[in-house]
C-alpha positions as CSV (number, residue, x, y, z in Angstrom):
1,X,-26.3,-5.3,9.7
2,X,-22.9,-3.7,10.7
3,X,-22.4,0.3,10.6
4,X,-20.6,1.5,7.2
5,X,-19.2,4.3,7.7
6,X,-17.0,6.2,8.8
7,X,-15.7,9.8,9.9
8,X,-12.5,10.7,9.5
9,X,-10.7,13.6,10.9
10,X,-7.2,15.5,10.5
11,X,-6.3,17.9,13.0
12,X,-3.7,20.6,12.4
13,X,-2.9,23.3,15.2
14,X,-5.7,25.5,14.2
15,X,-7.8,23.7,11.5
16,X,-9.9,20.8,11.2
17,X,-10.3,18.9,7.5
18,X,-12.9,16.1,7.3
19,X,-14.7,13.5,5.3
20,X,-17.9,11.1,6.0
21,X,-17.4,8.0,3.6
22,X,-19.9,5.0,3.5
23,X,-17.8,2.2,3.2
24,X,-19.9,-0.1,1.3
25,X,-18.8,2.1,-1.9
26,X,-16.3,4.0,-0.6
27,X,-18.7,7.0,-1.5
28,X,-18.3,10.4,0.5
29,X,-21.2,11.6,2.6
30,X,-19.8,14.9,3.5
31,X,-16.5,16.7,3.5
32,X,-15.6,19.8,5.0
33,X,-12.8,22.1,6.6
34,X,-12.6,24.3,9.7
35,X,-10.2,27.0,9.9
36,X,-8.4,29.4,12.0
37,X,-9.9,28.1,15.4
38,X,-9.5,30.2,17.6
39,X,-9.5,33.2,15.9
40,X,-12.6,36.1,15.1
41,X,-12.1,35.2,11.5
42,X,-13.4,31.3,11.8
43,X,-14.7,29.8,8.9
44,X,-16.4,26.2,8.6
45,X,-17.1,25.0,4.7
46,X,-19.0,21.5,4.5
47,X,-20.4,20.1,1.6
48,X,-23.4,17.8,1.5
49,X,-22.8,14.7,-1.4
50,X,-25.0,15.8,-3.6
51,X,-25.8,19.3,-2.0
52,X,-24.6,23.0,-1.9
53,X,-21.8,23.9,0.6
54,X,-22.9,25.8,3.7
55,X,-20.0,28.7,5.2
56,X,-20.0,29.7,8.6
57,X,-18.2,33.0,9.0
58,X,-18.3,33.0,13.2
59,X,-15.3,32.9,15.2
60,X,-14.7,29.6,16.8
61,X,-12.9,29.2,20.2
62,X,-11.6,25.8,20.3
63,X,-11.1,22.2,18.9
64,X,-13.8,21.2,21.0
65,X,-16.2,24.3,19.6
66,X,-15.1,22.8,16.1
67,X,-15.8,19.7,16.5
68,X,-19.2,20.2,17.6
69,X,-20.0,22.5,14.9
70,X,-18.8,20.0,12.3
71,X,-21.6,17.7,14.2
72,X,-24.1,20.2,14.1
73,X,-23.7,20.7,10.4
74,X,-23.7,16.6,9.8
75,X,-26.7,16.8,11.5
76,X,-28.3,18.7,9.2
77,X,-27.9,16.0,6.1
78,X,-29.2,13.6,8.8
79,X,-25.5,12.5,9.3
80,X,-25.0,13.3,12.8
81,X,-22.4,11.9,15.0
82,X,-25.0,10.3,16.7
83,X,-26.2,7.5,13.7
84,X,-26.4,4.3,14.5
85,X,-24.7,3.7,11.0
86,X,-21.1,5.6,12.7
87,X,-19.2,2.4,12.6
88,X,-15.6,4.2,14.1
89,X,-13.7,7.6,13.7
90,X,-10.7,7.4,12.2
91,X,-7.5,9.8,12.7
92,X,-4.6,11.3,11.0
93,X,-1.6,11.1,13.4
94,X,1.9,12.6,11.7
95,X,4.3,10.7,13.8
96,X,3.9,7.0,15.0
97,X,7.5,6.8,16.1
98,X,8.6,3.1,15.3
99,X,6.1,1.1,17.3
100,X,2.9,2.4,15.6
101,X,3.4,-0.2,12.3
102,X,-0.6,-0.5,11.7
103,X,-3.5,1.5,12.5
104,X,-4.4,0.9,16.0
105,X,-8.0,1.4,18.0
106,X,-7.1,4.3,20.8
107,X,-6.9,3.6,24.3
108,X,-5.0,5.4,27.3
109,X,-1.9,3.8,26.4
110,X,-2.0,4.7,22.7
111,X,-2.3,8.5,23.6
112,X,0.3,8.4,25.8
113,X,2.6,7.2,23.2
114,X,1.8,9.8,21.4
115,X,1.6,12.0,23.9
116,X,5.1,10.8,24.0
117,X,6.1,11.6,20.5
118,X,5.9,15.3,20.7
119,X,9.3,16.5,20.7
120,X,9.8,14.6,17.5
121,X,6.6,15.9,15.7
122,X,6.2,19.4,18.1
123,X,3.3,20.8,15.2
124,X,1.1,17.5,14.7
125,X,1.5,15.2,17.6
126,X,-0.3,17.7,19.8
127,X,-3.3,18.9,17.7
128,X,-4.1,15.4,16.2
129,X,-3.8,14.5,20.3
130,X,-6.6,17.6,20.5
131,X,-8.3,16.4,17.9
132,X,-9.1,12.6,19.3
133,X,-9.5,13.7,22.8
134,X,-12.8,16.3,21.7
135,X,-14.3,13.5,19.3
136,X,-13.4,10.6,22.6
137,X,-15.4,13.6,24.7
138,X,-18.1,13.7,22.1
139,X,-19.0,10.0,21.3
140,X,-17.0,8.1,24.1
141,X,-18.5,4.9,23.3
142,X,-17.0,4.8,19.6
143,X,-14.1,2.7,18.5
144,X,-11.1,5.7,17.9
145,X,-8.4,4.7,15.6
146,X,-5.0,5.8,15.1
147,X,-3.7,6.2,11.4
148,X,-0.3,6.7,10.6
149,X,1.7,8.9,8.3
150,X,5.0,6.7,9.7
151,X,3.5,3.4,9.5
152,X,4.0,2.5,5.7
153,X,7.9,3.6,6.6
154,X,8.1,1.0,9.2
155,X,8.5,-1.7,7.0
156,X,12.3,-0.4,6.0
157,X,15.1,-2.1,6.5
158,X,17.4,-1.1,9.7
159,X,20.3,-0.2,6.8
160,X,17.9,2.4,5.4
161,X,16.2,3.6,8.5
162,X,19.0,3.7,10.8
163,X,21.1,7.0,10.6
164,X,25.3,6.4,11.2
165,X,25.4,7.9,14.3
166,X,26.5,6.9,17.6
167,X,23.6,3.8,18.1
168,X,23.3,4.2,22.0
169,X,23.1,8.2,21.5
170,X,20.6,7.5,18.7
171,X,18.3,4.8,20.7
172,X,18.1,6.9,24.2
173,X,17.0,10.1,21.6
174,X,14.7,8.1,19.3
175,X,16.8,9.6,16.6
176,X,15.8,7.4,13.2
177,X,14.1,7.7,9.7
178,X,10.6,7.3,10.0
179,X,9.1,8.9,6.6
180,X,6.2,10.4,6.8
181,X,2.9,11.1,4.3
182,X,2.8,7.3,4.8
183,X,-1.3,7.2,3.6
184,X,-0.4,8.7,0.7
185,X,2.3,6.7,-0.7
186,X,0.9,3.2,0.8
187,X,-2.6,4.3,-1.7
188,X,-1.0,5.3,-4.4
189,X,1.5,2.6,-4.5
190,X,-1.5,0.3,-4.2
191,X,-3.4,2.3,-7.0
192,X,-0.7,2.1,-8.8
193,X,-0.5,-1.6,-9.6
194,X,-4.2,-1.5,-10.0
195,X,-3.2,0.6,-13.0
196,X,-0.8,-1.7,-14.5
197,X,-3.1,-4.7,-13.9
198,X,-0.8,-6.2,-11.5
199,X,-1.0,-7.5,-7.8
200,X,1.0,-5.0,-5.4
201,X,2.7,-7.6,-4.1
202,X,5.0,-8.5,-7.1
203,X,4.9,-4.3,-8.0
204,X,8.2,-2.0,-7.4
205,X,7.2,1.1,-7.5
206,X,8.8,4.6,-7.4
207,X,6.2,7.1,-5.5
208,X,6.5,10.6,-6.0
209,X,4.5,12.9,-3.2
210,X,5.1,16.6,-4.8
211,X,2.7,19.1,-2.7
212,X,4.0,21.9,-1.0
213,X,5.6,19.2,1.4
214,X,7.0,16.8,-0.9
215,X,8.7,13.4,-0.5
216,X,9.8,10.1,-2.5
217,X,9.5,6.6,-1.8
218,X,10.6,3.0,-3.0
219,X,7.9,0.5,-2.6
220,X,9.0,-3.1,-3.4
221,X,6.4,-5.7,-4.1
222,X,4.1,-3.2,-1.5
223,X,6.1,-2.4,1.3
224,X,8.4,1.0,1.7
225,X,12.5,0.2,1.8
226,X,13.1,3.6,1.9
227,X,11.4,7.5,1.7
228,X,13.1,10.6,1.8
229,X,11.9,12.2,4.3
230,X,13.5,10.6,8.0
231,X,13.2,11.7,11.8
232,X,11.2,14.9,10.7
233,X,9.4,16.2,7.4
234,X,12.6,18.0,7.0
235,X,14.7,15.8,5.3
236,X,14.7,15.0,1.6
237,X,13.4,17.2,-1.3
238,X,13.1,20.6,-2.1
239,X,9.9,21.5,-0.9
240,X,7.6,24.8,-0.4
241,X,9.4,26.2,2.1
242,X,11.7,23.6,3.8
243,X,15.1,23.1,2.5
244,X,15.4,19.0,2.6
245,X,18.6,17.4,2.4
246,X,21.6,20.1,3.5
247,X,24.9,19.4,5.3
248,X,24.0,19.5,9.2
249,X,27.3,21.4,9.3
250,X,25.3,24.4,8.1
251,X,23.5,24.5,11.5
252,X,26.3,24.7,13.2
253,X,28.0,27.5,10.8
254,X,24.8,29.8,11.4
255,X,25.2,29.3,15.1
256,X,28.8,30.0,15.6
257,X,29.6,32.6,12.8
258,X,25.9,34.1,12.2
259,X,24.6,34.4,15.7
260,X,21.6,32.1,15.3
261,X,19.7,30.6,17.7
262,X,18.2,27.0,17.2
263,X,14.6,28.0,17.3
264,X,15.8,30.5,14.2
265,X,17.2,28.1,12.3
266,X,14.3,26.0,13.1
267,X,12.4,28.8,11.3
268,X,14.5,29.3,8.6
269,X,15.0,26.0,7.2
270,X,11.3,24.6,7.8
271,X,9.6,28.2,6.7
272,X,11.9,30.6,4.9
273,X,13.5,27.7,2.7
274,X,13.0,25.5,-0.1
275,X,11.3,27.1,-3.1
276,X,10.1,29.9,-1.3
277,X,13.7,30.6,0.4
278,X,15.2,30.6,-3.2
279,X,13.0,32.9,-5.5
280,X,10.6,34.1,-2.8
281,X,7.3,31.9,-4.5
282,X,6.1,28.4,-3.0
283,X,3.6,28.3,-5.5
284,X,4.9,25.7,-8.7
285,X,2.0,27.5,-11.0
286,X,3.7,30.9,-10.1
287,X,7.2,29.8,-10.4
288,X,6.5,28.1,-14.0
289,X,4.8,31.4,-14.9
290,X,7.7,33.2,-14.1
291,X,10.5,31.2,-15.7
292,X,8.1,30.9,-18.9
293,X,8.3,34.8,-18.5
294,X,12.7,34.5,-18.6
295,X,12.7,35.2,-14.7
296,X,16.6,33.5,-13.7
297,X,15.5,33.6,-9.8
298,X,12.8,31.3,-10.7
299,X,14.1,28.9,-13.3
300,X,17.2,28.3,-10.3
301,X,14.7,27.5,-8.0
302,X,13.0,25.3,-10.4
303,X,16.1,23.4,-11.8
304,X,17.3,22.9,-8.2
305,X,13.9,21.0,-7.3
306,X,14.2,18.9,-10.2
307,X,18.0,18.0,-9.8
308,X,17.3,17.0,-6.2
309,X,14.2,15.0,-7.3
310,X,16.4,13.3,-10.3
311,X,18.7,12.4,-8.0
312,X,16.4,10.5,-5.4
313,X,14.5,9.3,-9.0
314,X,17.7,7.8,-9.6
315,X,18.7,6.4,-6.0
316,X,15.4,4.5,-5.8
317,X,15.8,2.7,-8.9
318,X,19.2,1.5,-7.8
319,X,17.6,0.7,-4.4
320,X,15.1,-1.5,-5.6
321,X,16.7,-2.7,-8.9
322,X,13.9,-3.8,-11.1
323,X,11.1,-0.9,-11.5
324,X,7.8,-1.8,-12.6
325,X,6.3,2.0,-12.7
326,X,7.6,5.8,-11.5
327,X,3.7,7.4,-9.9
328,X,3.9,11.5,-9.5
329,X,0.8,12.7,-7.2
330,X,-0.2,14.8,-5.1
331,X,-0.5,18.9,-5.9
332,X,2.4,19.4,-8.1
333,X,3.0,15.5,-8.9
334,X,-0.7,15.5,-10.4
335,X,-1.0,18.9,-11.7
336,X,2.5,20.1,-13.1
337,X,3.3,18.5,-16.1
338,X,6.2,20.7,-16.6
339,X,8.0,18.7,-13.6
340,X,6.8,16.0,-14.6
341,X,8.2,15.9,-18.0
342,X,12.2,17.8,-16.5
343,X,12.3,15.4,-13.6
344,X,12.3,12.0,-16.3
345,X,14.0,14.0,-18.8
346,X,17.6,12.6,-19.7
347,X,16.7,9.0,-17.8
348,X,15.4,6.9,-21.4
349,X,18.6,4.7,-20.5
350,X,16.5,3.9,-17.2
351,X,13.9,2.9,-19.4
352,X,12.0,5.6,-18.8
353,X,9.9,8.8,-20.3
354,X,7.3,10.8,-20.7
355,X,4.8,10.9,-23.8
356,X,4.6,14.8,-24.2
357,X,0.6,14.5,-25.4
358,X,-0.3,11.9,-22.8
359,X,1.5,14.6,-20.1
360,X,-0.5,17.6,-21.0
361,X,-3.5,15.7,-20.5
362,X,-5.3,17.0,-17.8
363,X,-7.7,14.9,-15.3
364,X,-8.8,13.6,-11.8
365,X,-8.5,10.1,-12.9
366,X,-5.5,7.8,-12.6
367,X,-3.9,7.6,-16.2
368,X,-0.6,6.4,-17.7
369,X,1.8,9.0,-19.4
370,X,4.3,7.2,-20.5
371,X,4.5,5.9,-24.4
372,X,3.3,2.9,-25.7
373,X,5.2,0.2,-24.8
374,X,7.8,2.0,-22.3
375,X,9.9,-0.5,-20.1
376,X,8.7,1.7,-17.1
377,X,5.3,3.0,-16.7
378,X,5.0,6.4,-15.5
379,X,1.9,7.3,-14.0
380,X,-0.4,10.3,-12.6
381,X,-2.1,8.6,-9.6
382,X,-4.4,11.5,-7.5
383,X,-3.7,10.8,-4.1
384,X,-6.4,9.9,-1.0
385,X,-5.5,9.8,2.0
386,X,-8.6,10.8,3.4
387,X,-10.2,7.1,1.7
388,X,-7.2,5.2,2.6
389,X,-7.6,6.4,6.1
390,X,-10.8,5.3,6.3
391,X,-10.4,1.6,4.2
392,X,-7.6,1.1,7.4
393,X,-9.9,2.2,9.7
394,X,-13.2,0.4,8.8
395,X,-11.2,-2.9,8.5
396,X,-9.4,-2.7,11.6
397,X,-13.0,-1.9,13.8
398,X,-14.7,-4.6,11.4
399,X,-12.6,-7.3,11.5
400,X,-11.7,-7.1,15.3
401,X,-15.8,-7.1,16.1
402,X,-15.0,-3.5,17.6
403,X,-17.7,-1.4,16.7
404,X,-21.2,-0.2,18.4
């Protein structure tokens, strides 16, 4: 009998998040989070299916340290890295560039790629590189794969993807929309249908990602023909705190007349913007609390989020022509019915709305909340990247014969 399951990992620059699914019912072992490696405040968290969480408070030096750690405490639920039943490890990697279409088992070659990739993703590419590398170190005879939050994008026509720029200036830099969150909107897209009844394949669907990074997609009949955000997670909506769409001329404004130096704007529009840059809260349940409370700052902030999101609402339908269903997810999409409800408001002529009872509903399950009957659903999908991750993952070392 083959292994069935599988470990999946998502390395940021000092944290580690992840989840041990058996893939025979896509049920979840184990989950768990490391944070703030490398510092004296380390913390792990993992939760046992079933069990109570375990904290360790020590401080923990490295990926490497974390990694074993995480092993140590898997071990304890007789899940250790070492089972026989560890069919592969799979891993988040942000940027893909445009090669990286599918999730793909790691070799030298694919790491170097990567490797290669860092000056277009300079705070993933390098600690989901750390991250594979300790887990290789740790169980070098397990298949490794490579997920993508670009590969859903790939599958975008050159007209959408390309940017109007000089093309030989554009090719020798790489310079291109790849979207990211690509897990997310390729599940819930997928989810979506499910919902509906229908086969993905003959679903359109307009994805909503609203966390504290945020982004939209058009999905036609399952595969992306456009996203929001493009070369970095910069581009698009109004997010947390990066700005998303902005005329690039501003860059060069904030050079010449306010002295600014590239790795400051860098700063400012990827950390001191969006939300947080225009009422000084990146928090949607804060902000909702303070307009609700007559605060002007925050009901700006929040009607130039929505605008922006009407707007790409709006493009996408024109981009894909027939819509079957409009899916919010993600922190905000599946938890702020406020947005929810301004972002469709005005749009009935599109065919759609929002059933104000159905929208304060509350839940973790995928539900529909538009009325009876609407033209175009509009749906509350809770995101997994974490499953979807591991689904591409199991299938890839399964079907290919690659496993121990």
């Amino acid at each position: 009998m083959s292994p069935t399951r599988v470990l999946v990992l998502n390395s940021g620059s000092s944290s580690v998040k992840y989840q041990l699914l058996d893939m025979r019912d896509s049920s979840r072992l184990a989950v768990g989070l490391v944070e703030r490696i490398g510092e004296q405040t380390s913390r792990l968290k993992h939760t046992p299916a079933g069990g109570e969480s375990r904290e360790r408070g020590a401080a923990i030096a490295d990926h490497d340290a974390a990694l074993k750690a995480v092993a140590e405490e898997l071990a304890k639920d007789g899940l250790g890295l070492d089972s026989p039943e560890l069919a592969a490890i799979g891993h988040r990697v942000v940027h893909g560039g445009k090669f990286f279409t599918e999730p793909t088992v790691i070799d030298d070659a694919v790491l170097a790629e990567i490797e290669r990739l860092i000056p277009v993703a300079p705070l993933h590419n390098p600690a989901n590189l750390t991250g594979i590398r300790t887990a290789q170190a740790l169980r070098p005879d397990l298949p490794q794969v490579a997920v993508f939050d670009t590969a859903f994008h790939t599958t975008m026509p050159e007209s959408a993807a390309r940017y109007a720029i000089d093309v030989k200036t554009a090719d020798e830099h790489r310079i291109r929309r790849y979207g990211f969150h690509g897990t997310s909107h390729a599940y819930v897209s997928r989810a979506t249908a499910e919902l509906l009844g229908k086969d993905p394949s003959e679903t359109n669907v307009i994805v909503l990602h609203l966390g504290n990074g945020a982004s939209a997609s058009a999905v036609r009949g399952g595969r992306c023909v456009d996203t929001s955000m493009g070369l970095t997670p910069l581009e698009g909506l109004v997010m947390g705190t990066r700005s998303g769409d902005m005329d690039p001329a501003v860059i060069f404004h904030l050079m010449r007349v306010g002295g600014m130096s590239a790795d400051e704007i860098d700063t400012l529009l990827n950390k001191k913007s969006g939300l947080i840059g225009l009422c000084g809260d990146n928090d949607m349940r804060e902000i909702r609390r303070r307009v609700d409370e007559g605060d002007e700052q925050a009901e700006l902030a929040f009607d130039i989020y929505i605008h922006r999101l009407k707007k790409y609402i709006g493009a996408y339908y024109a981009v894909l022509g027939r819509v079957d269903a409009v899916a919010f997810t993600a922190g905000v999409g599946e938890n702020a019915a406020p947005v929810r409800a301004a972002a469709l408001a005005g749009l009935e002529e599109l065919g759609l709305a929002v059933d104000g009872e159905r929208n304060a509903v509350r839940g973790e399950e995928a539900r529909l909340i538009s009325p009876e009957g609407a033209r175009v659903a509009v749906a509350v999908v809770p995101t997994d990247e974490e499953l979807e991750i591991a689904t591409q993952t199991y299938a890839l070392v399964i079907g290919s014969g690659n496993h121990t």
